[in-house]
C-alpha atoms as an extended CHARMM CRD file, in Angstrom:
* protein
*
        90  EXT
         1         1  UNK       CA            -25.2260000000      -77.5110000000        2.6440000000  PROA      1               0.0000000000
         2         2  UNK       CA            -22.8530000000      -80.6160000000        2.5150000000  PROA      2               0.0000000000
         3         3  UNK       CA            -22.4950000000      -79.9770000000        6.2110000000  PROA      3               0.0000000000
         4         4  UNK       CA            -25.5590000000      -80.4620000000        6.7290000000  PROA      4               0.0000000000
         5         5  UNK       CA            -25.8860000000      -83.2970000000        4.4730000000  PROA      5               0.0000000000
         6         6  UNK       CA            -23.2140000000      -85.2660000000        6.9660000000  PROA      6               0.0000000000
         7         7  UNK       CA            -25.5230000000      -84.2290000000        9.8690000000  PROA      7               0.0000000000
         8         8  UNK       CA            -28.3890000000      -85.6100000000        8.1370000000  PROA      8               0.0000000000
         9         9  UNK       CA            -26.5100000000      -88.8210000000        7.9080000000  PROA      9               0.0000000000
        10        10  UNK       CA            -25.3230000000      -89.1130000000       11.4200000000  PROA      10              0.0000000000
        11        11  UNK       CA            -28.8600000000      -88.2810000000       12.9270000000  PROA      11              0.0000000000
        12        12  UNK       CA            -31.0810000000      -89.3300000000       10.3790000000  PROA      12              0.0000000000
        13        13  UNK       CA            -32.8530000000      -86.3140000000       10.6510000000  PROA      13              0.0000000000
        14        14  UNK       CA            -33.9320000000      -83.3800000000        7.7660000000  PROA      14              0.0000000000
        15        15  UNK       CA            -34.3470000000      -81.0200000000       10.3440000000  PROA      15              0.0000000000
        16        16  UNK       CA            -30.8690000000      -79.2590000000        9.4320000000  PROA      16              0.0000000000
        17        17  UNK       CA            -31.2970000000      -79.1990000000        5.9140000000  PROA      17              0.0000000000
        18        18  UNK       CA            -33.3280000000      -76.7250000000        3.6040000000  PROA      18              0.0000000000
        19        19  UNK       CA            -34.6510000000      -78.4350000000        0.9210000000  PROA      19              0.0000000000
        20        20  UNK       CA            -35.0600000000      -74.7570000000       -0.4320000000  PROA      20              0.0000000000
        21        21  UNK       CA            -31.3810000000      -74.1550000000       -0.8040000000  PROA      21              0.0000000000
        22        22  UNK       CA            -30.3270000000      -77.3500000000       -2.0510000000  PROA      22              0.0000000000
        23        23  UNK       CA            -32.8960000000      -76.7330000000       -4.8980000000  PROA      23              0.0000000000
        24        24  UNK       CA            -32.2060000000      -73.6600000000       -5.5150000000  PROA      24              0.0000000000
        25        25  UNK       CA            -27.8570000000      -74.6000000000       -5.1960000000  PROA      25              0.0000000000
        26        26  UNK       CA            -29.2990000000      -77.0670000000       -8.0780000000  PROA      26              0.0000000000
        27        27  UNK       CA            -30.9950000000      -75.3320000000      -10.1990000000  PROA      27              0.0000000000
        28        28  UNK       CA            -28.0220000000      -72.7110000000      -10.8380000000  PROA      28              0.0000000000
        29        29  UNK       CA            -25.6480000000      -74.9000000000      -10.6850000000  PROA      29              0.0000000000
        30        30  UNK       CA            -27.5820000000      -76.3310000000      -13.8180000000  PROA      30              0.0000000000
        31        31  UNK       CA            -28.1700000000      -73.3540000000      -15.3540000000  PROA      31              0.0000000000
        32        32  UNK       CA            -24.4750000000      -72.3110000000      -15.5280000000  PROA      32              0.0000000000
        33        33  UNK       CA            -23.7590000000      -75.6800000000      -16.9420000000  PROA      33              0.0000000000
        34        34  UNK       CA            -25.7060000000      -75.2160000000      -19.7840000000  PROA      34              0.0000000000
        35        35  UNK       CA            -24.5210000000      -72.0880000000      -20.1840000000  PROA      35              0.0000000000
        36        36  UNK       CA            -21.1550000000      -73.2260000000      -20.1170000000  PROA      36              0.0000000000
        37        37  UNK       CA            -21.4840000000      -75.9770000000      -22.3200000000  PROA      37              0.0000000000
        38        38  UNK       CA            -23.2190000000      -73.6130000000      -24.7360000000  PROA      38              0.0000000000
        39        39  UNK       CA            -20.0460000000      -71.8010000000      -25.0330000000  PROA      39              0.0000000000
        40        40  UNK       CA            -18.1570000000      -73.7870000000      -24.4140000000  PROA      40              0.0000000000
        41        41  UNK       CA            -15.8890000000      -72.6000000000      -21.5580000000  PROA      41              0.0000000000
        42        42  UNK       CA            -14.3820000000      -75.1510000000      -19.1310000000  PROA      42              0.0000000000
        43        43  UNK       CA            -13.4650000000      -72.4210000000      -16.5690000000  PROA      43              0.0000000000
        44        44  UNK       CA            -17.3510000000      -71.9550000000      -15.5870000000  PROA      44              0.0000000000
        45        45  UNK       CA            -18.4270000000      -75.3670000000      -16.9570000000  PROA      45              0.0000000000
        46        46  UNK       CA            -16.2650000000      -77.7810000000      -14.4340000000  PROA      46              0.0000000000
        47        47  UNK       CA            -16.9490000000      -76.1620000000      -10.8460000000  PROA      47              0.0000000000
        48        48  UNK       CA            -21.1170000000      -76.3330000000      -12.1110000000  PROA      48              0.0000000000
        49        49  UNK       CA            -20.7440000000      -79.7380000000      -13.3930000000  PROA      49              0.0000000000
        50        50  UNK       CA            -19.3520000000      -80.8220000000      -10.1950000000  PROA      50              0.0000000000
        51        51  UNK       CA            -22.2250000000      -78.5610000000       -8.3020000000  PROA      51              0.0000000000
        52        52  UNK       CA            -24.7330000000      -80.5240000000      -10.2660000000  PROA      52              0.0000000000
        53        53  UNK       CA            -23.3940000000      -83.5950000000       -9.1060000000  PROA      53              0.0000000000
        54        54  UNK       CA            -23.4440000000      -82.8540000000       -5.1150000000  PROA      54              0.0000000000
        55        55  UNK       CA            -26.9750000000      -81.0310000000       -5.7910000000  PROA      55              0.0000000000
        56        56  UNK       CA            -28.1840000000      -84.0940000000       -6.8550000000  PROA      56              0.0000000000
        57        57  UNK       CA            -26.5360000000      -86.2310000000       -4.0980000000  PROA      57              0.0000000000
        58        58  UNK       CA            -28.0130000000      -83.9160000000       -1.5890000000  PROA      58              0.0000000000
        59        59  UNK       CA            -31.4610000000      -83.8920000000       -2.9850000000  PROA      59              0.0000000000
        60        60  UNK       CA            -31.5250000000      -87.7180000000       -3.0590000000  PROA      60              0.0000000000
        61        61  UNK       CA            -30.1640000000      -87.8600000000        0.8500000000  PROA      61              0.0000000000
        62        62  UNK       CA            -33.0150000000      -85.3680000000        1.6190000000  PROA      62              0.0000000000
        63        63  UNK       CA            -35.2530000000      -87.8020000000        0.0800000000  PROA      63              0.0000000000
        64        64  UNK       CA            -34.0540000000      -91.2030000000        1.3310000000  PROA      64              0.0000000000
        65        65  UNK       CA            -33.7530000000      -89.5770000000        5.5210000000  PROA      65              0.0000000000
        66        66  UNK       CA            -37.1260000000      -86.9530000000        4.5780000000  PROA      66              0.0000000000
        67        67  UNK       CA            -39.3220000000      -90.1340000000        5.0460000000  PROA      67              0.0000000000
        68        68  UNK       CA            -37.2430000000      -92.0720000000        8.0870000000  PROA      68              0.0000000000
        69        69  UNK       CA            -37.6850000000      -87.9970000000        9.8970000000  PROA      69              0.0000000000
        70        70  UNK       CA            -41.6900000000      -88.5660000000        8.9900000000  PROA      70              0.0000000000
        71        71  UNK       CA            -42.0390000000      -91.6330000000       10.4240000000  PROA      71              0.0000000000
        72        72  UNK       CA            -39.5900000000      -90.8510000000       13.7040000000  PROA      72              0.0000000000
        73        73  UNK       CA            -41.5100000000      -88.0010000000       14.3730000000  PROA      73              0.0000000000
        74        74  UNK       CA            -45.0040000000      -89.5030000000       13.5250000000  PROA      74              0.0000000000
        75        75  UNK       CA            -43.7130000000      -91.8620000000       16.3420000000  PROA      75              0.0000000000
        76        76  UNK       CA            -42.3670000000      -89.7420000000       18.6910000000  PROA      76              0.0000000000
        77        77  UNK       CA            -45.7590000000      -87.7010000000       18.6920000000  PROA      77              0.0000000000
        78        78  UNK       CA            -47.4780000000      -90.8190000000       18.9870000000  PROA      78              0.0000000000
        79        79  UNK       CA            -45.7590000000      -91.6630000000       22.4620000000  PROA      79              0.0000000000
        80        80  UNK       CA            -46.2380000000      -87.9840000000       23.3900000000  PROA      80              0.0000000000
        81        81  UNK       CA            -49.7450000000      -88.1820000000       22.9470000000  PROA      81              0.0000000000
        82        82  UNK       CA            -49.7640000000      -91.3270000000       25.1510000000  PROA      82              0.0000000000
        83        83  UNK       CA            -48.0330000000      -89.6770000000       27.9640000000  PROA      83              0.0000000000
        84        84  UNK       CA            -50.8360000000      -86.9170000000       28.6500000000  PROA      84              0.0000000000
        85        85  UNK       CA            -52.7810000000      -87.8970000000       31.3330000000  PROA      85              0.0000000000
        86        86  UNK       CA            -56.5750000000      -87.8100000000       30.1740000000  PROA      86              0.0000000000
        87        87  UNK       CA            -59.3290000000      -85.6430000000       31.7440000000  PROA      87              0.0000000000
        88        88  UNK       CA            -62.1050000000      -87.9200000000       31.9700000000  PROA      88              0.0000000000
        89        89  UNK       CA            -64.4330000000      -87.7910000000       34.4240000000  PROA      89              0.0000000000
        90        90  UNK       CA            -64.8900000000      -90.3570000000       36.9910000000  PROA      90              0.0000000000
């Protein structure tokens, strides 16, 4: 998923990122935090931290390029639909 995070970047498009997976990466990743700051254990607690922290980077990239995608492809239908000749008749 950070892969696809830099591709989201360079073409400012969600299409190659499932917001599904990211969740879901973020969600367990928070989960095994709290377990592991519930007991206490470093050696599960630091990797999950640090997955918290990139789930919630990707989550807010998905959200920032999510609405520039929108509007792109709101546009790019637009044109489409602009393009197709019309049948009226004459």
């Amino acid at each position: 998923p950070l892969g696809a995070a830099r591709r989201v970047i360079n073409t400012r498009s969600v299409e190659s990122m499932p917001i599904a997976l990211s969740v879901a990466g973020l969600a367990s990743s928070i989960l095994w935090a709290l377990y592991a700051t519930l007991l206490s254990d470093r050696w599960v607690g630091i990797p999950n931290y640090i997955g918290t922290v990139l789930g919630l980077i990707q989550i807010a990239i998905y959200l920032m390029y999510c609405r520039h995608s929108q509007s792109e492809e709101q546009r790019l239908v637009q044109n489409s639909t602009s393009l197709q000749p019309t049948h009226e008749a004459c």
